[in-house]
C-alpha positions as CSV (number, residue, x, y, z in Angstrom):
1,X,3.7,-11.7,-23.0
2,X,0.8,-12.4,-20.9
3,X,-1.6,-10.0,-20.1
4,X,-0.6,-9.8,-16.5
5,X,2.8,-9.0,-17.3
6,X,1.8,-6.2,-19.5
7,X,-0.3,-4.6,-16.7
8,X,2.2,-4.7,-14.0
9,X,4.9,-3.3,-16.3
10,X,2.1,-0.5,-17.7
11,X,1.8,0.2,-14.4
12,X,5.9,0.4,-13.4
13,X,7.0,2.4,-16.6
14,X,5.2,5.3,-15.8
15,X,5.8,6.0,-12.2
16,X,9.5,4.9,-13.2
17,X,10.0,7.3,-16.6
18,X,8.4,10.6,-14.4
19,X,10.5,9.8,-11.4
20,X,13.7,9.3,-13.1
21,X,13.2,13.0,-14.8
22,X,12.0,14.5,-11.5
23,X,15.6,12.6,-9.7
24,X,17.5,14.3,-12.4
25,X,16.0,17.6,-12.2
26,X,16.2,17.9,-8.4
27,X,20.3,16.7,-8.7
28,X,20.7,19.4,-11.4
29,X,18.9,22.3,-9.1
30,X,21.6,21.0,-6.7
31,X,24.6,21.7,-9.1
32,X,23.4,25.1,-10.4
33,X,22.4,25.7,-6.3
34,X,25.8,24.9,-5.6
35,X,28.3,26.6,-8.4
36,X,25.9,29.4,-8.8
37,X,28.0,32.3,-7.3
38,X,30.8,31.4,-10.1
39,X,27.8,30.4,-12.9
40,X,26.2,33.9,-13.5
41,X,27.7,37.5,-14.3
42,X,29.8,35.8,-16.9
43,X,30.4,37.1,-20.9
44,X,29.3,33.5,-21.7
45,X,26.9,32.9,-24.8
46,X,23.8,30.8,-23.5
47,X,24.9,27.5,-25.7
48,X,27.8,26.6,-23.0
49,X,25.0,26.5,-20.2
50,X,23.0,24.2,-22.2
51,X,26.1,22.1,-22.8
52,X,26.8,22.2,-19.2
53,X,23.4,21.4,-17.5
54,X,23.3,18.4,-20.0
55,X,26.5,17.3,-19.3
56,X,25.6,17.2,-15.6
57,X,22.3,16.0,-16.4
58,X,24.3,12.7,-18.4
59,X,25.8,12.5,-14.6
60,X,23.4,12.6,-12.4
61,X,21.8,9.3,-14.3
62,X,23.8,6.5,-12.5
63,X,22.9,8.4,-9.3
64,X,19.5,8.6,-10.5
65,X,18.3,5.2,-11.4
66,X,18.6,3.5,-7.9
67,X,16.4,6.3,-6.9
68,X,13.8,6.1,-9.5
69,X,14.0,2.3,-8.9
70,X,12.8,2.5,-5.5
71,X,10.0,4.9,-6.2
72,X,8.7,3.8,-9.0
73,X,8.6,-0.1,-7.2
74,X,7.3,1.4,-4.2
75,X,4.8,2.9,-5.8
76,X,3.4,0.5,-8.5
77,X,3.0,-2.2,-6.1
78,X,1.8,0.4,-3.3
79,X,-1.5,1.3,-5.7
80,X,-1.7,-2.6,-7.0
81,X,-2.5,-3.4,-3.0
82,X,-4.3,-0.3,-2.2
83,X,-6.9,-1.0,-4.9
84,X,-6.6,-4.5,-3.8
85,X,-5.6,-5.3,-7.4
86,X,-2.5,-7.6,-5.8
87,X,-5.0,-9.0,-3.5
88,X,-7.1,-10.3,-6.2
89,X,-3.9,-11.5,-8.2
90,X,-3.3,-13.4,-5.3
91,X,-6.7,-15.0,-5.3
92,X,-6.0,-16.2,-9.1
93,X,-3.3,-18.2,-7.3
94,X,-0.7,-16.3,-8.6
95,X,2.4,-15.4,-5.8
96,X,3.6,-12.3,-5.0
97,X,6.8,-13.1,-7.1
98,X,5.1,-14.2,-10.2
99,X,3.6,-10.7,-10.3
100,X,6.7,-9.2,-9.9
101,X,8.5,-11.3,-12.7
102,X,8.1,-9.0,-15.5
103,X,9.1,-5.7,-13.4
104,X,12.1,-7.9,-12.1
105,X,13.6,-8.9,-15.6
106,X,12.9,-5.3,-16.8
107,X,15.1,-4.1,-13.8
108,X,17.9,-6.7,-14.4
109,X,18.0,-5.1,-18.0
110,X,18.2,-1.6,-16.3
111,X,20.7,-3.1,-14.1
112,X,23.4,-3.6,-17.5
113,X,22.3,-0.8,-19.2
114,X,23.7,1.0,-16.1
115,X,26.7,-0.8,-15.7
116,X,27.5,0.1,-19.0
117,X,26.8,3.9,-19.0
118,X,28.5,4.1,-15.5
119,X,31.6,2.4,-17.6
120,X,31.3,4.5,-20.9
121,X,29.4,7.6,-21.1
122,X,29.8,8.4,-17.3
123,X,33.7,9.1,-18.1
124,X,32.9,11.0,-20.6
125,X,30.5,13.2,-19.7
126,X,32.3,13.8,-16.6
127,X,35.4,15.0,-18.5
128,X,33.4,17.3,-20.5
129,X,31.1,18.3,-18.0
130,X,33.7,19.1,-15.2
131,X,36.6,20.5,-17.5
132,X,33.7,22.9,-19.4
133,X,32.7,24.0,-15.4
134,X,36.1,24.7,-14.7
135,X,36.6,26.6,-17.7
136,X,33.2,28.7,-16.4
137,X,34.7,29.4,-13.2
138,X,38.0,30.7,-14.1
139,X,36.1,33.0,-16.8
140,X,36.3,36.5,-15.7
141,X,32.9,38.4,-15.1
142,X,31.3,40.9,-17.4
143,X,33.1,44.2,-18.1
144,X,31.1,46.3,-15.6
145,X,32.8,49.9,-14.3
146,X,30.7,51.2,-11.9
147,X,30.5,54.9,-10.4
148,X,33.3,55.9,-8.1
149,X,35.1,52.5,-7.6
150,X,38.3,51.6,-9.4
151,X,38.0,48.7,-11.8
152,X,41.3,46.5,-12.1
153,X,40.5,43.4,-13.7
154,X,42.2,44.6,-17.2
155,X,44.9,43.8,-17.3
156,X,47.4,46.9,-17.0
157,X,44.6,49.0,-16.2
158,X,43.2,50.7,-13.1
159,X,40.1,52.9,-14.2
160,X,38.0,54.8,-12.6
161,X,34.6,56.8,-13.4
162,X,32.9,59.5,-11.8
163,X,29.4,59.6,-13.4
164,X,28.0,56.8,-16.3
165,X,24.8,57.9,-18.2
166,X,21.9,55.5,-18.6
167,X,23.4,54.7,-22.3
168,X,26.2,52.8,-20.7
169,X,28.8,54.8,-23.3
170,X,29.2,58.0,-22.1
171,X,31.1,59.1,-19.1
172,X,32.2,61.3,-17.2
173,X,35.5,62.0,-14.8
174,X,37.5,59.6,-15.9
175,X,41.3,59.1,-14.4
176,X,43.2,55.8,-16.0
177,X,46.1,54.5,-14.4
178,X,48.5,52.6,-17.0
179,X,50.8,50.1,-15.9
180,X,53.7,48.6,-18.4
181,X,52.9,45.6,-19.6
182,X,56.3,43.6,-18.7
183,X,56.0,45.0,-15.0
184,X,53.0,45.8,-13.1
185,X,54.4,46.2,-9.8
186,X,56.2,49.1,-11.4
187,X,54.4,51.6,-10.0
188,X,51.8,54.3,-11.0
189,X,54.1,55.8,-13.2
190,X,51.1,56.7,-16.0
191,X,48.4,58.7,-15.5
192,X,45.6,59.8,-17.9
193,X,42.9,62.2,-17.1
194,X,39.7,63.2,-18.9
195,X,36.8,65.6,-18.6
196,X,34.7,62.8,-20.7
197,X,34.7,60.5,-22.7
198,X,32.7,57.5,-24.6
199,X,33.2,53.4,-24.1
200,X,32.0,50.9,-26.5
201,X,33.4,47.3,-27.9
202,X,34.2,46.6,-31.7
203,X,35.2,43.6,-33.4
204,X,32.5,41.2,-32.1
205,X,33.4,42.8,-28.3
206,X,37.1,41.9,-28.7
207,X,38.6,45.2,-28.1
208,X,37.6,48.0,-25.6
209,X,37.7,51.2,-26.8
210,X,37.7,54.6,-24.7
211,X,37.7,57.8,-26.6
212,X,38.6,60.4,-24.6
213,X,38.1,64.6,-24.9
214,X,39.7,67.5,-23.2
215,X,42.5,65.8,-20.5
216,X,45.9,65.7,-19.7
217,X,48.2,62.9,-20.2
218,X,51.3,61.9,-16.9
219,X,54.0,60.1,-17.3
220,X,57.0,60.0,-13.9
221,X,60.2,59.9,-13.7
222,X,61.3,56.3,-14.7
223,X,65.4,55.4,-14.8
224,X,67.4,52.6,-17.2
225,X,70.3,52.4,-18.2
226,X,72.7,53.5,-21.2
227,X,75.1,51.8,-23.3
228,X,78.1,52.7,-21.0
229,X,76.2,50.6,-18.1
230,X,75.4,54.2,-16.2
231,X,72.2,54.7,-14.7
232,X,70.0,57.8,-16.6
233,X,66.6,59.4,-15.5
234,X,63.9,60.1,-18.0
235,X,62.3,63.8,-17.4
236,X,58.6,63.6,-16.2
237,X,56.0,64.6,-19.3
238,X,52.7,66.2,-19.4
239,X,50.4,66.2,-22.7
240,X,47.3,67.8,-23.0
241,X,44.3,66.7,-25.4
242,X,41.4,67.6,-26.7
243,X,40.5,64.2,-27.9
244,X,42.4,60.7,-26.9
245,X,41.4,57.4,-28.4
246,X,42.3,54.1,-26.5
247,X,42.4,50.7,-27.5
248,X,42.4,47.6,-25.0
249,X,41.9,44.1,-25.8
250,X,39.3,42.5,-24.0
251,X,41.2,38.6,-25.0
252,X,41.2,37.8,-20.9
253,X,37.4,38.0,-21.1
254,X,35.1,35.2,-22.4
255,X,34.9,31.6,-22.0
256,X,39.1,30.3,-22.6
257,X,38.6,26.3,-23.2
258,X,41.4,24.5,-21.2
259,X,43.1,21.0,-22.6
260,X,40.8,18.3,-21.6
261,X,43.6,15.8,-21.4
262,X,44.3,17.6,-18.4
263,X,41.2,16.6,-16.4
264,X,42.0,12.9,-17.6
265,X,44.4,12.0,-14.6
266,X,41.1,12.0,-12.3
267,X,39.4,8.4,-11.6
268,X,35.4,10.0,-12.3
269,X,36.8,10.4,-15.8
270,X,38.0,6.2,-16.5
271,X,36.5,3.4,-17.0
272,X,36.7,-0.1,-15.2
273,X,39.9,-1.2,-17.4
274,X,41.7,2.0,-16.8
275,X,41.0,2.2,-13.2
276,X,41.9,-1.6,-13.1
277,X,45.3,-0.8,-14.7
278,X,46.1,2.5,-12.9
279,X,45.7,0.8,-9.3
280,X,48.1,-2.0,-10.7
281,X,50.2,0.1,-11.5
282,X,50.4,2.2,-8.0
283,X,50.4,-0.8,-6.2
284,X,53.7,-2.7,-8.2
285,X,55.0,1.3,-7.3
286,X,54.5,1.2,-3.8
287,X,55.8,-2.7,-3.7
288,X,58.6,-1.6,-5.5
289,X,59.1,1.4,-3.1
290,X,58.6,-0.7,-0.1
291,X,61.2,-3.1,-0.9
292,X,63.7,-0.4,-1.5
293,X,64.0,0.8,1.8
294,X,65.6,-2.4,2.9
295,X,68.5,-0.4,0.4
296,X,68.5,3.0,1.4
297,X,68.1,2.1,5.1
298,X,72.1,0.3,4.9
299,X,73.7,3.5,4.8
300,X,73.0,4.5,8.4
301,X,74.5,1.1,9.9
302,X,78.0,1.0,10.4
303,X,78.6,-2.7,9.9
304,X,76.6,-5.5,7.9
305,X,73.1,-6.6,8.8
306,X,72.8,-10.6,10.2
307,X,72.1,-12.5,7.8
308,X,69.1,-14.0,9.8
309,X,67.1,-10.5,9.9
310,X,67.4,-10.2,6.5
311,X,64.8,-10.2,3.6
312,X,67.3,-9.8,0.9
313,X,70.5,-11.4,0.3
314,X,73.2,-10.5,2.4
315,X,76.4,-9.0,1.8
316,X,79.4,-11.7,2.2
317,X,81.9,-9.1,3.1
318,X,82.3,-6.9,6.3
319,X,83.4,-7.1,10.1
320,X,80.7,-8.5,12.3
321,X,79.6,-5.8,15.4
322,X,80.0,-8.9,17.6
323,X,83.7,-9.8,17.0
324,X,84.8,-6.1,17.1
325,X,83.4,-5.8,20.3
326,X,85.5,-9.2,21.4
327,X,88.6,-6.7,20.4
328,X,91.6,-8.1,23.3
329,X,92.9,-4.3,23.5
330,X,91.0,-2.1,25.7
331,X,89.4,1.0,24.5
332,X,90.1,4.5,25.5
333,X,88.2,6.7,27.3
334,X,88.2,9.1,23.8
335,X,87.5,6.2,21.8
336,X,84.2,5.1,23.8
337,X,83.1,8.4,24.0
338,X,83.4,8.8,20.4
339,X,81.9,5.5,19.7
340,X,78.8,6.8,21.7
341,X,78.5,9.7,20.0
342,X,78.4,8.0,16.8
343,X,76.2,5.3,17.5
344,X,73.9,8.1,19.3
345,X,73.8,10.3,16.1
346,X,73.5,7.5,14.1
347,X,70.5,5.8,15.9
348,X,68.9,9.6,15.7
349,X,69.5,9.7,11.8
350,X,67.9,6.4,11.5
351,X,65.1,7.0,13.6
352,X,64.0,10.1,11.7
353,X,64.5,8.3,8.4
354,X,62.1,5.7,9.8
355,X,59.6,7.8,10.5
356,X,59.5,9.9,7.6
357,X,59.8,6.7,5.7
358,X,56.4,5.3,7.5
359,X,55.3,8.6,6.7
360,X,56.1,7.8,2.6
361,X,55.1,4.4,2.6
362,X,51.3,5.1,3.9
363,X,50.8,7.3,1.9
364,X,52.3,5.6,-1.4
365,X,49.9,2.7,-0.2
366,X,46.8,5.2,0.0
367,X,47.1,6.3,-3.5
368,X,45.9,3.4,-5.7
369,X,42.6,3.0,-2.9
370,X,40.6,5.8,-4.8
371,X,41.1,4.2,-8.1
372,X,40.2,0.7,-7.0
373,X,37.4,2.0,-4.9
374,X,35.9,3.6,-8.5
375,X,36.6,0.5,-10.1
376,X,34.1,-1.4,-7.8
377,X,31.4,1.3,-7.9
378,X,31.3,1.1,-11.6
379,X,29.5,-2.7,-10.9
380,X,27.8,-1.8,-7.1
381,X,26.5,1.2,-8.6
382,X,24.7,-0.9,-11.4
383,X,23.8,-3.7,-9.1
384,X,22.3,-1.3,-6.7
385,X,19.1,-0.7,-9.4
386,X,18.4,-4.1,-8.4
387,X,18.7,-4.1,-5.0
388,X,16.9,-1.1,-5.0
389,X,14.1,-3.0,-6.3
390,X,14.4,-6.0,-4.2
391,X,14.0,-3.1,-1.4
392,X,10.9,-1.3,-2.6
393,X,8.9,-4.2,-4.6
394,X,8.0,-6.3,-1.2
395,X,7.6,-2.9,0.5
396,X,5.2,-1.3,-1.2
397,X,3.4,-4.8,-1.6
398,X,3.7,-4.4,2.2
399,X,2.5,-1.1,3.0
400,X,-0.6,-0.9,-0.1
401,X,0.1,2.7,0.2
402,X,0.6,4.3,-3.9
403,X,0.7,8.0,-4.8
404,X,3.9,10.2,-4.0
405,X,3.1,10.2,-0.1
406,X,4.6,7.8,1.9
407,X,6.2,5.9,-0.9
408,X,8.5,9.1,-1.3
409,X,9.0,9.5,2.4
410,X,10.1,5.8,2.6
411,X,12.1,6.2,-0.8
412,X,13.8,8.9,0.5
413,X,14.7,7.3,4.0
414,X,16.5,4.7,2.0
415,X,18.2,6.7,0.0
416,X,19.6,8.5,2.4
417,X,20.6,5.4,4.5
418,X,21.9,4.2,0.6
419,X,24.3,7.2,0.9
420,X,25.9,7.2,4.1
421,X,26.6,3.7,4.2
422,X,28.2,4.4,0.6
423,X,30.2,7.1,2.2
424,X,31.1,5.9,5.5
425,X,32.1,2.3,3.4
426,X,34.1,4.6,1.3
427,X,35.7,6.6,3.8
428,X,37.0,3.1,5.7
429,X,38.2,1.9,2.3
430,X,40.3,5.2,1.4
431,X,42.3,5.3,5.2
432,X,42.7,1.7,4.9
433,X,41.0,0.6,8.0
434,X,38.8,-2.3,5.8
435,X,39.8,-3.9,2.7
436,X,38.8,-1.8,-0.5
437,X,36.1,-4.5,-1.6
438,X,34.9,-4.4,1.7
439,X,34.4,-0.7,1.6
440,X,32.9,-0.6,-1.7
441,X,29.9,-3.3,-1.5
442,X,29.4,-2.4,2.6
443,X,26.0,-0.6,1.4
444,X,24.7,-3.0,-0.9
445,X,25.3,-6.7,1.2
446,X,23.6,-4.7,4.0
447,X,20.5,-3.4,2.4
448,X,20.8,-6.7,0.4
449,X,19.9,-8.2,3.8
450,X,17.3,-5.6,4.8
451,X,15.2,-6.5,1.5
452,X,15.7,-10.6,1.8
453,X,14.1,-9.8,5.5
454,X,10.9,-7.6,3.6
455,X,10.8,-9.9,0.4
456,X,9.8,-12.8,3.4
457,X,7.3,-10.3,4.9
458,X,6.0,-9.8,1.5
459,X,5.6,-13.7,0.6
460,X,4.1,-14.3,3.8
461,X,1.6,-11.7,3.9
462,X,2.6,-9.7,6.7
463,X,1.0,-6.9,8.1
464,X,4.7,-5.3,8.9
465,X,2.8,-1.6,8.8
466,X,-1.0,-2.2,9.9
467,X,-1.8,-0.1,12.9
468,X,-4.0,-2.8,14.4
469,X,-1.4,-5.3,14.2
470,X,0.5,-3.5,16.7
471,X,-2.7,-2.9,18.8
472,X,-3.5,-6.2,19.3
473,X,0.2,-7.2,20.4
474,X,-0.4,-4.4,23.3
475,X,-3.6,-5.4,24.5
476,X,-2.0,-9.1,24.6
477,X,1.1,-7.7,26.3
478,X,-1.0,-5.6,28.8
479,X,-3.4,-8.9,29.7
480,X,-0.4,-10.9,30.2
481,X,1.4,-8.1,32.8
482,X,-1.8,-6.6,34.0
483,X,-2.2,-10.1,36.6
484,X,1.5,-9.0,38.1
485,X,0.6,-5.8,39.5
486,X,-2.8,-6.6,40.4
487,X,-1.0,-7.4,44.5
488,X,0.0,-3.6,44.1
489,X,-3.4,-2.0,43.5
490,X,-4.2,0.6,46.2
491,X,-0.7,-0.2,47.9
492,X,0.2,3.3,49.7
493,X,3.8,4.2,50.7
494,X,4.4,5.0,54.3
495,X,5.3,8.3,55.0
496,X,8.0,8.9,57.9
């Protein structure tokens, strides 16, 4: 490798390491800004978060590297001409694109190795990632009974406390309603009452346990019935105590993992092959359901279709609407009216079978689009690392600006452009207004075109962004127009 080479990739890895982690950082504040509601106040031991910010971290990396691309080319090649370090490369007789050789095989490599982590540990770490979140979300909080309030989330149980003490166990005022376990709408038919009483976990915190001193124990009036079928009532009770001890599992609290194989059906969690095969298989479905309506759509005609409007084979065997209406005897008045009325409720049963059946078929048709339209991204993803470069190599070459000033102001514009032409492609693609391809490369051909415009800037030494540049085309512009209005100098309007 020539020494050149080593200094322009020296000079690329660093920017492009440091912005990568930075990309992934800010993506993964994002998440944690986003879910954080349904994140915190849960009985969750710290491992899980780790395992979740690094499944979201494994991500946010196809996301990433376009990103860090684009900096980290905008950048190199911004401090190379602001230290007029390209300009003297240049002077060697060396082009722009021989200096940007060894960056530009390094990003083809980056290119595959993110076609192939978008196609194998993307899936994956998405079905961990998002099936361990869900699991976090549906995870009750943290036993917490607070002063006054009634606290329902056992299961069974409505509790409330008058007074807790700074140790957290003891309490005071305490009235439990108890609810049977096979109905809960049953009613309040349970009631336990206690001057005070202590709170504390055992068995690694898998059981709650109140112990309760000096209170009285309710139980209503409940009716069920006897062996002979006859309804009896229970008589109402009333215990006393001096001391109570209750035990409730606590086995709806904690982190409850959820079959994975559920979150499998989702197109963020296959690769290109499975996606491939998926939308094969829901498009021969909606063929299949398509040309079935021809079928169904038989039973609201009283005679056989014409052979000529047909797309299926005919039947051979039934009156033609044509000769019955060449029929030599006259029909009744009861008959034609009868006739209308069939033909009118038949024509309204058809025409809300159509509908409904338009209704069916677009939607069958939209349901393979999401899986194709992941099937492409898995390779315009990839490809966009390059682009990416294409985009910010000539413009930083362009502007000679390094640092994390403009560079990440420009980076960012792109991005951002980069993303709604993603989404605005993809939303075409998933009504069916373009063709799925279409939909899915519509970001990439156009900024493909935007950086084939800058790499001729670049090669030709442009001064795209120099202020003077754009001063000197005025003053020209001015001296050309200037002459024009010279007739109208001092020209006063008449006033009436």
């Amino acid at each position: 490798m020539k020494k050149i080479d080593k200094f322009v990739l020296r000079s690329f890895l660093g920017p492009f390491v440091l912005t990568l982690c930075v990309v992934i950082f800010i993506f993964l504040m994002r998440l944690i800004s986003q879910y954080l509601n349904e994140l915190v106040g849960k009985d969750i031991e710290l491992l899980n978060y780790v395992k979740l910010f690094t499944f979201f971290s494994l991500i946010t990396i196809p996301t990433a590297l376009p990103l860090a691309v684009l900096l980290s080319s905008l950048m190199t090649f911004g401090n190379l001409g602001e230290f007029f370090e390209l300009t003297a490369i240049k002077s060697a007789g060396i082009s722009t694109w021989r200096a940007m050789r060894s960056v530009l095989v390094l990003v083809c490599l980056i290119t595959l190795f993110s076609f192939w982590y978008n196609n194998e540990v993307a899936p994956w770490a998405n079905l961990k990632g998002y099936s361990l979140l869900y699991d976090i979300k549906t995870a009750k909080a943290t036993l917490n009974i607070k002063e006054g309030i009634f606290y329902n989330d056992l299961p069974g149980y409505n509790i409330k406390v008058d007074k807790k003490f700074p140790n957290g166990k003891s309490l005071k005022g305490l009235v439990i309603y108890r609810h049977p376990p096979t109905d809960y709408n049953a009613g309040n038919r349970e009631v336990i009452l206690a001057d005070s009483g202590l709170m504390y976990t055992i068995n690694n915190k898998s059981y709650l346990v109140f112990e309760l001193y000096n209170g009285n124990q309710y139980s209503e009036n409940s009716q069920s019935q006897n062996r002979y079928g006859t309804d009896e009532s229970k008589p109402f009770s009333r215990s006393k105590f001096e001391h109570y001890k209750m035990v409730v599992s606590l086995e709806s609290f904690g982190l409850k993992r959820t079959d994975e194989n559920q979150f499998q059906y989702h197109w963020y969690m296959k690769n290109a092959a499975e996606l491939r095969k998926v939308a094969d298989s829901l498009r021969k479905d909606y063929r299949k359901s398509k040309d079935g309506l021809f079928t169904q759509s038989k039973q609201y005609f009283s005679y056989a279709f014409r052979k000529d409007f047909l797309t299926a084979t005919a039947p051979k065997k039934g009156p033609w609407i044509d000769t019955l209406l060449k029929k030599k005897k006259p029909f009744t008045k009861t008959e034609k009216e009868q006739l209308l009325a069939t033909a009118l409720t038949q024509a309204q049963n058809l025409k809300a079978t159509i509908s409904s059946n338009r209704t069916y078929i677009a939607d069958k048709e939209k349901m393979w689009y999401p899986y194709d339209l992941e099937m492409h991204h898995k390779y315009t993803q990839a490809l966009s690392c390059l682009i990416m470069f294409l985009l910010g190599a000539p413009l930083g070459a362009i502007i000679k600006k390094g640092g994390f000033g403009i560079p990440v102001l420009v980076s960012v514009l792109f991005f951002i452009l980069s993303y709604v032409l993603t989404i605005q492609g993809d939303k075409w693609a998933k009504d069916g207004l373009v063709w799925v391809p279409v939909g899915a490369w519509f970001s990439n051909a156009l900024l493909f075109l935007v950086s084939i415009y800058f790499i001729d800037r670049a090669v030709k030494d442009s001064r795209l962004f120099d202020n003077d540049v754009y001063t000197i085309w005025w003053e020209k512009m001015r001296a050309k127009v200037l002459p024009y209005l010279q007739p109208y100098k001092g020209f006063k309007p008449l006033r009436g």
